[in-house]
C-alpha positions as CSV (number, residue, x, y, z in Angstrom):
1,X,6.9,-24.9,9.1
2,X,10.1,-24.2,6.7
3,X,8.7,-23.4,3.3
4,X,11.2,-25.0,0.5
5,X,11.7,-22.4,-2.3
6,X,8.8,-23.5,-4.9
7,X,6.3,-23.0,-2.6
8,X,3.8,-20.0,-2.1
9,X,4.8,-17.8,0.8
10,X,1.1,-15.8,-0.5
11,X,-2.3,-16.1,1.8
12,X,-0.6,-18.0,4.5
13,X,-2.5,-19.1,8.2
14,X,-0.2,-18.8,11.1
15,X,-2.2,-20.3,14.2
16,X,-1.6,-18.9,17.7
17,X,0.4,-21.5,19.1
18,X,2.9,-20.9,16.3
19,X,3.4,-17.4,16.6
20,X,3.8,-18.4,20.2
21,X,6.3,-20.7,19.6
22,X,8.2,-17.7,17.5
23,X,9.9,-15.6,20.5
24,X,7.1,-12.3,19.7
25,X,7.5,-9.0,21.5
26,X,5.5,-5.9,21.5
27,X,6.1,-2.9,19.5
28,X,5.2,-0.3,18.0
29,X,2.9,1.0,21.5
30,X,1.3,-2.3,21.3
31,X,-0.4,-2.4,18.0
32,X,1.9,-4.6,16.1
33,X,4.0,-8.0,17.2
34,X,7.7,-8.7,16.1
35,X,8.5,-12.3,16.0
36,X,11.0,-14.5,14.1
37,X,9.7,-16.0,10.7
38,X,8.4,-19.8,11.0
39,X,8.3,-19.9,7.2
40,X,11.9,-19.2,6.0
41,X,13.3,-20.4,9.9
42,X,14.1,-17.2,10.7
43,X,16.5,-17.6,14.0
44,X,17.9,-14.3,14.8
45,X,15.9,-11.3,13.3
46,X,12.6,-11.0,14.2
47,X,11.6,-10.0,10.3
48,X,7.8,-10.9,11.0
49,X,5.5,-8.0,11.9
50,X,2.2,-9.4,12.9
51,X,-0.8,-6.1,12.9
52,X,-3.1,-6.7,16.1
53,X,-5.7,-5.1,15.3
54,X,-6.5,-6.9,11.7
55,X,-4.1,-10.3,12.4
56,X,-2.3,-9.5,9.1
57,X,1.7,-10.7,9.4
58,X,4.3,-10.1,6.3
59,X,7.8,-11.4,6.9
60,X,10.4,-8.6,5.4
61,X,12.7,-10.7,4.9
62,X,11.4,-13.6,2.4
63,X,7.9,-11.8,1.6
64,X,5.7,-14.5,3.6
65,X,2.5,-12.9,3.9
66,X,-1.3,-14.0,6.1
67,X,-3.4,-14.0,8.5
68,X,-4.2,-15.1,11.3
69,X,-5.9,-18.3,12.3
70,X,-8.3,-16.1,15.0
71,X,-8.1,-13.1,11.9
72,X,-9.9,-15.7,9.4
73,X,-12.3,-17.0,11.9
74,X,-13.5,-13.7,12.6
75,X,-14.0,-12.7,8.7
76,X,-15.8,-15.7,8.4
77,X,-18.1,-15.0,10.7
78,X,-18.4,-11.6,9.9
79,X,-19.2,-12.7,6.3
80,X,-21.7,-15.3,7.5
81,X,-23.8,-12.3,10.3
82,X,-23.8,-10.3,7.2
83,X,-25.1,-13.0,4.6
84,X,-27.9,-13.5,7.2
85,X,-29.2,-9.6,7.5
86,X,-29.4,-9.8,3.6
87,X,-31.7,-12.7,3.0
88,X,-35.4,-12.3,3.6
89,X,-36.9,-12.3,7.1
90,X,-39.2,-15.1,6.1
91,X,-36.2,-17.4,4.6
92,X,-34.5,-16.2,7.5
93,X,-37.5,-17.7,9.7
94,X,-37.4,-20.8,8.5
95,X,-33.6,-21.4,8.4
96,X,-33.1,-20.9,11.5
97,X,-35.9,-23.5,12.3
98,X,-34.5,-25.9,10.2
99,X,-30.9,-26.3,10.7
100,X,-27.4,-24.7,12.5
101,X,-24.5,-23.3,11.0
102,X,-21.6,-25.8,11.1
103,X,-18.5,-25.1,13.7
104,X,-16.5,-22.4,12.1
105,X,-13.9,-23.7,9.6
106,X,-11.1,-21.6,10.6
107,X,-10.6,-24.0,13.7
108,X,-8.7,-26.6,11.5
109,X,-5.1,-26.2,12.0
110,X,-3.1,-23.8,9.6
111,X,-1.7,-26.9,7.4
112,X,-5.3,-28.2,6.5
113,X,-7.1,-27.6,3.4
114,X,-9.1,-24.7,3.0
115,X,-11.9,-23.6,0.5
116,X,-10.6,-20.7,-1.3
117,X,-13.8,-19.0,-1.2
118,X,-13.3,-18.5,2.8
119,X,-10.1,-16.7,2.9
120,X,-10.4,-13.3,3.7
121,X,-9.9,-11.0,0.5
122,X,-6.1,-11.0,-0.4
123,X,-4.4,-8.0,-1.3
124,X,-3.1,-9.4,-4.1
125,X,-6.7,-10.3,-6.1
126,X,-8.4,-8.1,-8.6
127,X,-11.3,-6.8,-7.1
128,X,-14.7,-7.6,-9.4
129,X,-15.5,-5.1,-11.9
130,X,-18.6,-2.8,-11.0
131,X,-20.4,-1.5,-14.4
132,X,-22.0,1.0,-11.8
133,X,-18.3,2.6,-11.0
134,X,-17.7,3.1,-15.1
135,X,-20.7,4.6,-16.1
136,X,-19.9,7.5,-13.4
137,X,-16.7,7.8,-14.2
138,X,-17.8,8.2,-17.7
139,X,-20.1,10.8,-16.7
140,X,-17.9,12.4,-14.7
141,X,-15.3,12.3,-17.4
142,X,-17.8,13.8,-19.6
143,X,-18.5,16.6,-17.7
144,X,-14.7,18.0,-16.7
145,X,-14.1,20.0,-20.0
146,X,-15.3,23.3,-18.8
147,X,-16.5,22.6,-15.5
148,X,-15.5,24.3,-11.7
149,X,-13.5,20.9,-12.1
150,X,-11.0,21.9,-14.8
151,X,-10.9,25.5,-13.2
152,X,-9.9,23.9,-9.9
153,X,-6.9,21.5,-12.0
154,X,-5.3,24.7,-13.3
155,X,-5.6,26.2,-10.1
156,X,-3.2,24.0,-9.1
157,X,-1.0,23.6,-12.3
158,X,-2.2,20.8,-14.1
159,X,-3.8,20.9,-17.3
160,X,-6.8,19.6,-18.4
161,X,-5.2,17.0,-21.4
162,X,-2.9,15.9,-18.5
163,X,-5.9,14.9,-16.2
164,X,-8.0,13.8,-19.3
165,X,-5.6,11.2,-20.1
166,X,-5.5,10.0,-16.6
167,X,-8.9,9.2,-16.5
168,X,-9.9,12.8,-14.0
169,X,-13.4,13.9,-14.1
170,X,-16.0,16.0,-12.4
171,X,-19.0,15.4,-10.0
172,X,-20.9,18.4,-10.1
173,X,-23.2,19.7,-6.5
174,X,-25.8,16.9,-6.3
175,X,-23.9,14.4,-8.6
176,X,-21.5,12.1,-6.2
177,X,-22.5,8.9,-5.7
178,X,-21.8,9.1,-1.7
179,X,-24.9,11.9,-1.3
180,X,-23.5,12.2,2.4
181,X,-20.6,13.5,1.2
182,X,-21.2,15.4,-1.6
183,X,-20.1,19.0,-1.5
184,X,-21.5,22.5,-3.2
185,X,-18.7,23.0,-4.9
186,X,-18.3,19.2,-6.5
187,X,-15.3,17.2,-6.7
188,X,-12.9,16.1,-9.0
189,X,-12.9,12.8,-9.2
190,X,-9.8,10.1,-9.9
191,X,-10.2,6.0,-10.3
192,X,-8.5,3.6,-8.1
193,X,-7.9,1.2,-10.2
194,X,-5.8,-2.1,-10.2
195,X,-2.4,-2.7,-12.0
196,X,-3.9,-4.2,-15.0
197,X,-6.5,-1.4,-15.2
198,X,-9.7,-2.7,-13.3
199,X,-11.9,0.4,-11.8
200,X,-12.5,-0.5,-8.3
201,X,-13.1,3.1,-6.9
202,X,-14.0,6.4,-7.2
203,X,-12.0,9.2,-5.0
204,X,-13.5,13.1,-4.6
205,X,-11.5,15.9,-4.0
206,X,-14.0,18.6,-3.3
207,X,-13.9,21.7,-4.9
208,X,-12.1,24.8,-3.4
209,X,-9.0,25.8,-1.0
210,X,-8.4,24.3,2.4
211,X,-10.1,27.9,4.1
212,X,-13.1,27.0,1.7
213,X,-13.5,23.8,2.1
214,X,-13.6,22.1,5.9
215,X,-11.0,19.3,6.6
216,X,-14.1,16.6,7.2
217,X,-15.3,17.1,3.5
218,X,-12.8,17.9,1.5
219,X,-11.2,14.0,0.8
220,X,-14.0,10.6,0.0
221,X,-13.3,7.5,-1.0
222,X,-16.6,5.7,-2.3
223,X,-17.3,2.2,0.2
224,X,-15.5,-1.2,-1.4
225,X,-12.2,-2.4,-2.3
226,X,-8.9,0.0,-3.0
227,X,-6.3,0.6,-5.8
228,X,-4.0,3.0,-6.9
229,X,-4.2,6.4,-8.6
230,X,-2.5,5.4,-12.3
231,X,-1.8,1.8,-11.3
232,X,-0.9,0.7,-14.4
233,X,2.2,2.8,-14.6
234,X,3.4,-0.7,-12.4
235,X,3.3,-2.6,-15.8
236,X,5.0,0.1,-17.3
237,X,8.6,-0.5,-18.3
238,X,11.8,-0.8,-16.1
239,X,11.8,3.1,-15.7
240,X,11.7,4.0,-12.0
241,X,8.9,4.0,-10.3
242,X,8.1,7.4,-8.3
243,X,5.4,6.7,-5.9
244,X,3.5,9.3,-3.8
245,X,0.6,9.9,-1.7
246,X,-2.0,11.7,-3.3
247,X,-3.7,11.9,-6.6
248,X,-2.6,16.0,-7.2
249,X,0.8,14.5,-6.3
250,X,1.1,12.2,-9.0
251,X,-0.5,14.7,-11.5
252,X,1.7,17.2,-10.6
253,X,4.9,14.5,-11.0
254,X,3.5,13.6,-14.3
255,X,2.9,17.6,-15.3
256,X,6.5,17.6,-14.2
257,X,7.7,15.4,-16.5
258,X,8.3,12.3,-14.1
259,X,7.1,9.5,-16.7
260,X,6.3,6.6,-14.1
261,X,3.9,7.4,-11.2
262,X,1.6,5.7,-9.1
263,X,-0.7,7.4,-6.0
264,X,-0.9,4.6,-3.1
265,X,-3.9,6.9,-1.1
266,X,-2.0,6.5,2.2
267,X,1.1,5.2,3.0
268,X,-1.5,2.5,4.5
269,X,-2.4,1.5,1.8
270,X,1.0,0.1,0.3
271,X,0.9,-3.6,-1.3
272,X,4.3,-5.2,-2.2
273,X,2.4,-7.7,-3.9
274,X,1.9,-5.1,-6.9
275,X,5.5,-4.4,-7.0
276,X,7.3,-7.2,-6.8
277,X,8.7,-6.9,-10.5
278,X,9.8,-3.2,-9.7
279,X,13.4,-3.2,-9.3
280,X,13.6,0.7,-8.6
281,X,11.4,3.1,-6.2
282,X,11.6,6.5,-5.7
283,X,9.3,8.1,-3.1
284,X,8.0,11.4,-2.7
285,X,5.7,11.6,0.3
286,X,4.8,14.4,2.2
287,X,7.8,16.6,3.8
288,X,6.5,16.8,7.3
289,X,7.6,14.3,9.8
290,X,4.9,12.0,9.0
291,X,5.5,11.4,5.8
292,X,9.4,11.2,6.5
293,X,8.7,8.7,9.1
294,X,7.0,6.2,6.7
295,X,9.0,6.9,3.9
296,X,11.8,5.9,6.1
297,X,9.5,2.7,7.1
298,X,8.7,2.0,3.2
299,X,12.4,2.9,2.1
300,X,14.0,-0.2,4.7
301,X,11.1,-2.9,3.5
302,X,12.4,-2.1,0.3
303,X,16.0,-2.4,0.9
304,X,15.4,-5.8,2.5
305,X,13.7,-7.1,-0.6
306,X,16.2,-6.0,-2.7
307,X,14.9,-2.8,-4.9
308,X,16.7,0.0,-4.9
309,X,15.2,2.7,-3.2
310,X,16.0,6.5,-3.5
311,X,13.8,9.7,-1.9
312,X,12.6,13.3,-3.1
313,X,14.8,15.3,-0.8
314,X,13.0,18.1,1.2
315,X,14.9,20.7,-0.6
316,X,13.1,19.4,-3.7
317,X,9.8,21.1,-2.1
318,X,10.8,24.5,-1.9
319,X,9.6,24.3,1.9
320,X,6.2,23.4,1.2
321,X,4.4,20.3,2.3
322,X,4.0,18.2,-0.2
323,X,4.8,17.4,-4.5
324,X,1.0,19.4,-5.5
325,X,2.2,22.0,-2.9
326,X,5.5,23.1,-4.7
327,X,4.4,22.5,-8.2
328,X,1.6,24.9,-7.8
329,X,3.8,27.2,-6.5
330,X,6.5,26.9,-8.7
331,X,9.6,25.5,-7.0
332,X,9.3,21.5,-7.4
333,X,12.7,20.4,-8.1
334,X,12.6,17.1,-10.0
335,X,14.9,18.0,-13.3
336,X,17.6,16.2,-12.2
337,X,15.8,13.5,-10.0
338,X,17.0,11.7,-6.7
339,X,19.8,8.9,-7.9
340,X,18.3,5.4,-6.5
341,X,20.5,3.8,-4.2
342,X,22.3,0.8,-5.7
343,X,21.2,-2.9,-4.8
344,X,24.2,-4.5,-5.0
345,X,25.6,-7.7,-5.3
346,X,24.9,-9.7,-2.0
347,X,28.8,-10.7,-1.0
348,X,29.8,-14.5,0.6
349,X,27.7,-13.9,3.8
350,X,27.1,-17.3,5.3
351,X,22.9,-18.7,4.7
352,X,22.8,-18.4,8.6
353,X,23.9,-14.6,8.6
354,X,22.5,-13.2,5.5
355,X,19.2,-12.2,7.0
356,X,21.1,-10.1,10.0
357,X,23.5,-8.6,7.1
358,X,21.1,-7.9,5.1
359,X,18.4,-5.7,7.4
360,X,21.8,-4.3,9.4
361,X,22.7,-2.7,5.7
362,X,19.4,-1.6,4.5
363,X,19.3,0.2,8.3
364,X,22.4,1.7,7.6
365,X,21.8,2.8,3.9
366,X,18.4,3.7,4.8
367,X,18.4,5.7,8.2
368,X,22.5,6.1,7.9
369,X,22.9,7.7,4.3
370,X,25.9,5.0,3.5
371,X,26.7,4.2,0.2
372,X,25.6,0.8,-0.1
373,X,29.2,-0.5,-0.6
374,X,30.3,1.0,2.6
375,X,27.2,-0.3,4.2
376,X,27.3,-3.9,3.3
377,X,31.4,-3.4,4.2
378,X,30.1,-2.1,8.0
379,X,27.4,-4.6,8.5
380,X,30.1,-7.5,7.4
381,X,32.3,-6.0,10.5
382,X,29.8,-6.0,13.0
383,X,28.8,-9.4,12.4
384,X,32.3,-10.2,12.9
385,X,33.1,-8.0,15.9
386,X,29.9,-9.1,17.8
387,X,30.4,-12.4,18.1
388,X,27.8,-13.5,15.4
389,X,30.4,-14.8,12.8
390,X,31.5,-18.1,13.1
């Protein structure tokens, strides 16, 4: 299954007996499968994460990314139940007198041709544009200057040209499209957009502190596809680019003078695909242990594709939480800015070895805090004192 350099390692199918045939082992408590990549013949690291749950795999070491052959069987279906409930009950009547739906197409092996149209939704794609979504962001634009909205942004330091130019607005009580979720108080309102600028959803921050507002209402996401908070900030430049968690983060970044930020909504919710002509990260995710933890995660997936990567230290938050946190409260410490950690050059590793160099050096530079120099140095002597050199 060796992929030779010009092709795509984008959308792939991995079939069961493949992944089989790929040593996997559990991790993670079971919701994720570590096996060694088919698709760049992988040997010694196990560099393919495989989710459970959704049958998603990415390789970290040569960016191989799919699904499942089970995974895409399942969508299909999914999509054809669903195709069904929508049509009327007489059409449905007399389709289901007149013929059967053929054997699923996800049977085929993972080398055979597939239509396009049946893969599940890559990550990658740009989501259709929904004329619905910009006429309430329009209105909700409309309706910031002035509102409990812009009182609410200067609350919590960031003023109200700021959020214009960002795109902010307002949904006043009664107003938000999700009318489960709407709250008294409204919400301000950010786009998800995609790196070249498409709206694909609408995020609400309702209205008020966390004593005022409860836990359950106070973040909503409209139902649909995902972007980022000021996604095109990925197209801009060769700056760094400083990536956080939450919309207020990346306003307050920006209202810090931090010119290159993106909001990912979750750590979950990460796509390498949109930053694979980023040469320089710099995260800023929450202090506590979680966000720690999967900046740490992010920070080492990084490292193995090359980027440098550099972090907000915790005494950059003042001992708050998170970047809104501190900035609100006056002690975000960004002036100077977190120096990224160099790349380097790769040095004469052997083909067979790189791959175990390279994720024992992004380990050590990553979790370690070596200089990458001294890491790649390390990593070169325990290759050589374990036995793994020729």
């Amino acid at each position: 299954m060796n992929l030779s350099g010009d092709m795509s390692r984008e959308n792939l199918t991995l079939t069961e007996a493949d992944l089989a045939a790929c040593r996997p082992i559990v991790g993670e408590g079971g919701h994720v499968l570590r096996a060694l990549c088919p698709f760049h013949g992988s040997d010694r690291q196990r560099s393919l994460r495989v989710q459970v749950h959704s049958g998603r795999f990415v390789c970290f070491a040569c960016g191989a990314w799919g699904y499942m052959d089970t995974a895409r069987a399942q969508w299909r279906e999914e999509q054809q139940r669903q195709a069904a409930l929508r049509r009327p009950p007489a059409y449905r009547q007399r389709l289901s007198h007149c013929c059967q739906s053929p054997p699923p197409l996800s049977r085929q092996p993972a080398a055979a041709a597939r239509p396009r149209s049946a893969d599940p939704p890559a990550p990658r794609a740009s989501a259709p544009v929904r004329p619905d979504l910009a006429q309430q962001l329009a209105a909700f634009q409309a309706a910031l200057p002035g509102s409990r909205g812009e009182v609410y942004l200067q609350q919590r330091g960031i003023p109200l040209p700021l959020a214009q130019q960002c795109g902010v607005g307002y949904a006043g009580p009664g107003t938000w499209p999700h009318a489960a979720r709407d709250w008294r108080g409204g919400r301000v309102v950010f786009p998800h957009t995609t790196p070249d600028g498409h709206l694909v959803n609408l995020y609400g921050r309702a209205v008020g502190t966390a004593a005022q507002v409860p836990k359950t209402k106070r973040h909503d996401h409209l139902p649909g596809a995902k972007g980022y908070f000021n996604a095109t900030a990925l197209q801009a430049g060769a700056r760094p680019l400083w990536v956080c968690e939450g919309a207020f983060d990346a306003l307050a970044l920006l209202a810090a003078g931090v010119p290159r930020v993106v909001a990912i909504f979750g750590v979950q919710g990460w796509r390498w695909d949109w930053v694979r002509e980023v040469r320089e990260l710099v995260f800023a995710l929450d202090a506590d242990a979680a966000g720690q933890q999967q900046w740490h995660q992010l920070a080492r997936q990084a490292a193995l594709r090359g980027k440098r990567v550099a972090v907000l230290p915790a005494a950059a938050y003042g001992g708050c939480k998170d970047v809104s946190e501190a900035w609100a409260t006056g002690v975000l410490a960004v002036d100077a800015g977190p120096a990224a950690a160099p790349g380097g050059e790769a040095r004469a590793v052997p083909p067979h070895q790189r791959e175990s160099w390279a994720e024992r050096t992004a380990i050590m530079v990553i979790d370690g805090g070596l200089p990458h120099e001294d890491a790649e140095r390390l990593a070169w002597e325990w290759l050589q004192t374990s036995g793994a050199a020729p």
